[in-house]
C-alpha positions as CSV (number, residue, x, y, z in Angstrom):
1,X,-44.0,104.0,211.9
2,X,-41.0,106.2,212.3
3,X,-37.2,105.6,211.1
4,X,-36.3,105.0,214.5
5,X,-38.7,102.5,215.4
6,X,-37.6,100.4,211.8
7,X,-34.1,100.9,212.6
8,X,-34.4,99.3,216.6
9,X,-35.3,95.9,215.0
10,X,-33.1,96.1,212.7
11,X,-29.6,96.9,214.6
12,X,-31.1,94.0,217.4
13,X,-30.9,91.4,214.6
14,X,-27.3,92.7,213.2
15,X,-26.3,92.6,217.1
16,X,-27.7,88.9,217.2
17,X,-26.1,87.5,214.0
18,X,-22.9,89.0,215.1
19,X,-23.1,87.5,218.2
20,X,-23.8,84.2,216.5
21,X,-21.1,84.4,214.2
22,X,-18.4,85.0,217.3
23,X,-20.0,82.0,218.7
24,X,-19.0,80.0,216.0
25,X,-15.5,81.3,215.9
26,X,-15.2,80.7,219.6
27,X,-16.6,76.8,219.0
28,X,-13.2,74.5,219.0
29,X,-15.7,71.6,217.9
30,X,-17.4,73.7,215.0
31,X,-13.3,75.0,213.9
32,X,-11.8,71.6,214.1
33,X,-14.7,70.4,211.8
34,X,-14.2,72.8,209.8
35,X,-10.8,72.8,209.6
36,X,-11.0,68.7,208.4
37,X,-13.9,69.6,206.0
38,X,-12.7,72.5,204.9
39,X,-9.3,70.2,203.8
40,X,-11.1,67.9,201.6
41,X,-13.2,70.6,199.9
42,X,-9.8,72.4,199.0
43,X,-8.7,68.7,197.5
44,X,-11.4,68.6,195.5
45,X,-11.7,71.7,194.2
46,X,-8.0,71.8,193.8
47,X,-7.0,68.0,192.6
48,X,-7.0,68.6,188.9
49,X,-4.5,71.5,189.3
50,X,-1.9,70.2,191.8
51,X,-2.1,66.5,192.0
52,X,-1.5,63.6,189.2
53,X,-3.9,61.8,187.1
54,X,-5.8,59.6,189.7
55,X,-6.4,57.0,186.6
56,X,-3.1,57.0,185.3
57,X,-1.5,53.6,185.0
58,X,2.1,52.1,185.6
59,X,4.1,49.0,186.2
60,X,4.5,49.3,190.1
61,X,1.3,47.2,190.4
62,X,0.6,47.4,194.5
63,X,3.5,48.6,195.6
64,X,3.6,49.9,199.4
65,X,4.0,53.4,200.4
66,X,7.1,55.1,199.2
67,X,8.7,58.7,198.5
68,X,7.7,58.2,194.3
69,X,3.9,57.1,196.3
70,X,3.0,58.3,199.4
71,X,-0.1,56.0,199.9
72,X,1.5,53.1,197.4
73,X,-0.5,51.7,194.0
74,X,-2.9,50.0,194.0
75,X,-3.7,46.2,191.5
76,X,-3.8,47.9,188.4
77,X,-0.9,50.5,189.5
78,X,-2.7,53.3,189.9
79,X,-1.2,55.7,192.4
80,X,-3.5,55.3,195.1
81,X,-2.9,58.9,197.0
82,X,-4.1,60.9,193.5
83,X,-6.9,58.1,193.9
84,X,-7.8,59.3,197.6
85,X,-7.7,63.5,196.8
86,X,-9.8,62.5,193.4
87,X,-12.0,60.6,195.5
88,X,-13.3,64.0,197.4
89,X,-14.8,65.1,194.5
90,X,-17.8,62.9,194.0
91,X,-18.7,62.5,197.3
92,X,-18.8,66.1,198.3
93,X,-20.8,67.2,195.3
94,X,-23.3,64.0,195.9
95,X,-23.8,64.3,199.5
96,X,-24.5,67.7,200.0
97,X,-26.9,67.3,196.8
98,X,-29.0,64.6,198.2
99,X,-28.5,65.8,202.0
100,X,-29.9,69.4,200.7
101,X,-33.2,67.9,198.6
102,X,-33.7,66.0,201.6
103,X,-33.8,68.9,203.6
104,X,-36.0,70.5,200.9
105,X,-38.2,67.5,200.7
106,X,-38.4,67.2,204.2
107,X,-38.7,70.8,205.3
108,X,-42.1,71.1,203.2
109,X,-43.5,67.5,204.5
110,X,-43.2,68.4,208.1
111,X,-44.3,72.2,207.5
112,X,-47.3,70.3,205.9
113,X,-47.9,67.6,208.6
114,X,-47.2,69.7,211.4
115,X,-50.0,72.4,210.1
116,X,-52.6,71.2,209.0
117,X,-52.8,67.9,210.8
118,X,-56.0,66.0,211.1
119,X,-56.3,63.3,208.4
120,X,-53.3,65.3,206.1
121,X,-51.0,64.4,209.1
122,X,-51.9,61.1,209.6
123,X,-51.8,59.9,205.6
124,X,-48.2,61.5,205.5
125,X,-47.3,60.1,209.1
126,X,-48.0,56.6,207.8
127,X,-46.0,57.1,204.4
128,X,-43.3,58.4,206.5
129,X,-43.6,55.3,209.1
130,X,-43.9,53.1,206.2
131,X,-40.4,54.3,205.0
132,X,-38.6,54.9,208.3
133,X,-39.6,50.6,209.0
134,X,-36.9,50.1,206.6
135,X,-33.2,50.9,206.9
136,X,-31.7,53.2,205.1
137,X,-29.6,51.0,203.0
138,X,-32.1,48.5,202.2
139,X,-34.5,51.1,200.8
140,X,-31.8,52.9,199.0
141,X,-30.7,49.1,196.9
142,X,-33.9,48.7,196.4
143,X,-34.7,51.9,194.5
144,X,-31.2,52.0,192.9
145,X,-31.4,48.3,191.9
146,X,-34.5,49.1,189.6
147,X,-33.5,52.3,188.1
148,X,-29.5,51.5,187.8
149,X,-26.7,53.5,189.6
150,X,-25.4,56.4,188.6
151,X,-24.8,60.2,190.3
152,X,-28.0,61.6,190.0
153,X,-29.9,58.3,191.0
154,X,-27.7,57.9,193.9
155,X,-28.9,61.6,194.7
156,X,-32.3,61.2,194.2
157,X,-32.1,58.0,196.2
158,X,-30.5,59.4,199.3
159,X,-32.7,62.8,199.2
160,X,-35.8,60.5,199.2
161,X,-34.5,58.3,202.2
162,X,-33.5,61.1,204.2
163,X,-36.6,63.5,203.4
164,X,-38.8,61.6,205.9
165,X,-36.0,61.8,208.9
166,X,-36.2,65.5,208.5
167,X,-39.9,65.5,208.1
168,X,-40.6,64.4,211.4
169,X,-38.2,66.5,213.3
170,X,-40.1,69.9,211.5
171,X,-43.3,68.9,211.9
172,X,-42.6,68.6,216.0
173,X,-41.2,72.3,215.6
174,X,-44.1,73.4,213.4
175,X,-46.8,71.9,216.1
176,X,-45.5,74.3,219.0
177,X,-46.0,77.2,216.4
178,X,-49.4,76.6,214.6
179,X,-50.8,77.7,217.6
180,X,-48.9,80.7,218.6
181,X,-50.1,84.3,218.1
182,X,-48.1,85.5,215.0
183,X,-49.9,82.7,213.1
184,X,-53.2,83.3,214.4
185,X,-52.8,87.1,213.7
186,X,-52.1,85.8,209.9
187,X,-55.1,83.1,209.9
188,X,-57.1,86.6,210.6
189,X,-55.5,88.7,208.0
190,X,-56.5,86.1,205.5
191,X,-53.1,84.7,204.5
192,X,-53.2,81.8,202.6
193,X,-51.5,78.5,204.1
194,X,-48.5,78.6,201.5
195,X,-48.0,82.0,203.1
196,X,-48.2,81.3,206.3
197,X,-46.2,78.5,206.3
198,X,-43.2,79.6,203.9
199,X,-43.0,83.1,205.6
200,X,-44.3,83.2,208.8
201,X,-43.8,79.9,209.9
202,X,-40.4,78.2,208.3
203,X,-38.2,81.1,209.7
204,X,-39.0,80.4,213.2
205,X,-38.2,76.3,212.5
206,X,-35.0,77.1,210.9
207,X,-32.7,75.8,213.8
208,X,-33.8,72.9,213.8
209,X,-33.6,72.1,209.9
210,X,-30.5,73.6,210.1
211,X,-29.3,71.1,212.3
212,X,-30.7,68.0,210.8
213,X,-29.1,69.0,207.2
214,X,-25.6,69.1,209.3
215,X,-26.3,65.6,211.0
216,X,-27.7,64.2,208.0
217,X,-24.9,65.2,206.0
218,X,-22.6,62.9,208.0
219,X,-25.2,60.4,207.5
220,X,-25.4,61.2,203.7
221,X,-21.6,61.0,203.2
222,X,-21.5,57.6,205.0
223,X,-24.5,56.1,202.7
224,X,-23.2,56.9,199.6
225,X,-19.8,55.6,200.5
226,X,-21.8,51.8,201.4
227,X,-24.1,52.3,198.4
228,X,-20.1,52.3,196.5
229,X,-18.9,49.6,198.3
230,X,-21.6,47.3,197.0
231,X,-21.8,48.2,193.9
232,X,-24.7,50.1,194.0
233,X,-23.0,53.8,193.8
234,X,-20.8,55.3,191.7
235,X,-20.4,53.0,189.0
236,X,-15.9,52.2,188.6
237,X,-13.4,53.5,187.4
238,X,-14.2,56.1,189.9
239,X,-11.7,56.8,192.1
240,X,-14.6,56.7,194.6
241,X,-13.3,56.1,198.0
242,X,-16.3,53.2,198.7
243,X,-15.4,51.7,195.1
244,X,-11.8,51.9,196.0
245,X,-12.3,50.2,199.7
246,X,-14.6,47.3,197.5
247,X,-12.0,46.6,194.6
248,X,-8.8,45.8,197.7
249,X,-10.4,44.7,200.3
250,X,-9.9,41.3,199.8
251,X,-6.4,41.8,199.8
252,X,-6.4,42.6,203.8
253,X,-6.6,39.1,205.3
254,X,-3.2,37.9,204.5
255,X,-1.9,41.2,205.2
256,X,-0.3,41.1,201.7
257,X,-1.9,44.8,200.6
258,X,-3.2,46.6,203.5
259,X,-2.5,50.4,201.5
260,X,-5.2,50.5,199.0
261,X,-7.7,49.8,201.4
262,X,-6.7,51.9,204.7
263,X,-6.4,55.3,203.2
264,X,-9.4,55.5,201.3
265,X,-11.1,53.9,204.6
266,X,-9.5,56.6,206.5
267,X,-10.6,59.4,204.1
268,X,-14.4,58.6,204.4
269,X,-13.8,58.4,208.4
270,X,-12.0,61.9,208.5
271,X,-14.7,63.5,206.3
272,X,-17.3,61.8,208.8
273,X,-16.0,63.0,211.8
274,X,-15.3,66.5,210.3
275,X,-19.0,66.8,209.5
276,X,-20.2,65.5,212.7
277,X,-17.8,68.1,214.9
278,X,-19.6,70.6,212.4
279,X,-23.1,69.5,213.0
280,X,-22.2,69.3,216.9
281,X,-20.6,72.7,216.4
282,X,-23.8,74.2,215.0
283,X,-26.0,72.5,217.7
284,X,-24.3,73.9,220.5
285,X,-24.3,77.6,219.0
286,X,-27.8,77.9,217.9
287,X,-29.3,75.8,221.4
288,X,-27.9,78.6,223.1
């Protein structure tokens, strides 16, 4: 094969991926989430550095919003905007954790399923049913309740919930390309299946996982935030926005403290809408 005819590909696929990345530049829904989720990374990366103590304690026990505290303290004085910047931390580390092994997890069930099929599929496709019968939430307590909370279960937990989601979405990609000729031509080369699935096959169902880690993310980000909430996540005194939401919430029928309870509410909605313009973002560049 000459230079020239290694080259051709070569320059089409830069061409394509530059034409792909000014899609994404040109996407207002994929820069506005961005632009929100890009914000919240920056707090957390930056919170130690620039803002207060988020566990530091005073006298001003749930005081409202004022120039000494923009979001006001909350019961045990705390200043409740350092609480809400802190609170970025944990959940974008343990989102995209469990959203990625889920992916992982997922990505090699469906390439699985969706290859070899026959009774392989239909075990896995019943162990997947089995686990998609339940919600999300309800299988997550379950699994959390016997091992305890902490980070890593809570990542562990969400990865496994999600895995089968994902699962099913590649093995429907994998199915229209068992059949087609590149795989065949491998089948008669004598590749073996790990092969032919990691590197002929996953390449060509990469959209799709792609866009299922960005949807599930949202998704992800949402759980854990419940899982805290009901005392099932991140164990206090994290400044978790879910464990913050759970310790004031009770405080918001008589109107007497609405502060402690809005902001870090409003935080996990932000980052969730952030993540969904994202993952509508990527959707609409890579349908194309």
């Amino acid at each position: 094969m000459s230079t020239v005819d290694v080259a051709a590909p070569r320059s089409a696929l830069s061409i394509q991926r530059r034409e792909t990345l000014r899609a994404f530049t040109r996407s207002k829904t994929f820069l506005a989430g961005a632009a929100i989720v890009g914000f919240w990374i920056l707090c957390a990366i930056f919170q130690a550095r620039f803002f207060q103590n988020p566990n530091g304690l005073s006298v001003h026990i749930l005081e409202g919003p004022s120039g000494s505290h923009w979001f006001g303290t909350d019961r045990n004085g705390r200043d409740v905007f350092a609480r809400v910047i802190a609170g970025a931390r944990d959940i974008l580390v343990i989102a995209p954790a469990a959203t990625l092994l889920g992916t992982v997890c997922g990505t090699a069930l469906g390439l699985v399923m969706g290859y070899f099929r026959g009774i392989v599929d239909d075990v896995l496709g019943r162990l997947v049913d089995a686990v998609l019968s339940l919600p999300v939430v309800i299988v997550a307590l379950l699994a959390i309740v016997s091992v305890g909370p902490s980070k890593k279960t809570t990542i562990l937990v969400v990865g496994f919930v999600f895995a089968p989601l994902i699962a099913r979405t590649v093995r429907t990609a994998v199915l229209v390309e068992r059949d087609l000729e590149y795989v065949s031509a491998a089948r008669l080369r004598n590749e073996r299946a790990p092969y032919i699935l990691f590197v002929e096959i996953l390449p060509n169902v990469l959209q799709p996982v792609i866009v299922e880690f960005t949807v599930r993310l949202g998704y992800a980000i949402f759980t854990v935030a419940t899982l805290s909430f009901l005392g099932f996540g991140i164990p206090p005194p994290s400044s978790d926005w879910g464990v913050q939401v759970a310790d004031h919430y009770q405080y918001l029928p008589g109107g007497f403290a609405w502060w402690p309870t809005l902001f870090p509410g409003l935080a996990i909605a932000s980052l969730v809408i952030g993540v969904s313009l994202l993952a509508d973002g990527v959707s609409q560049v890579l349908e194309r």
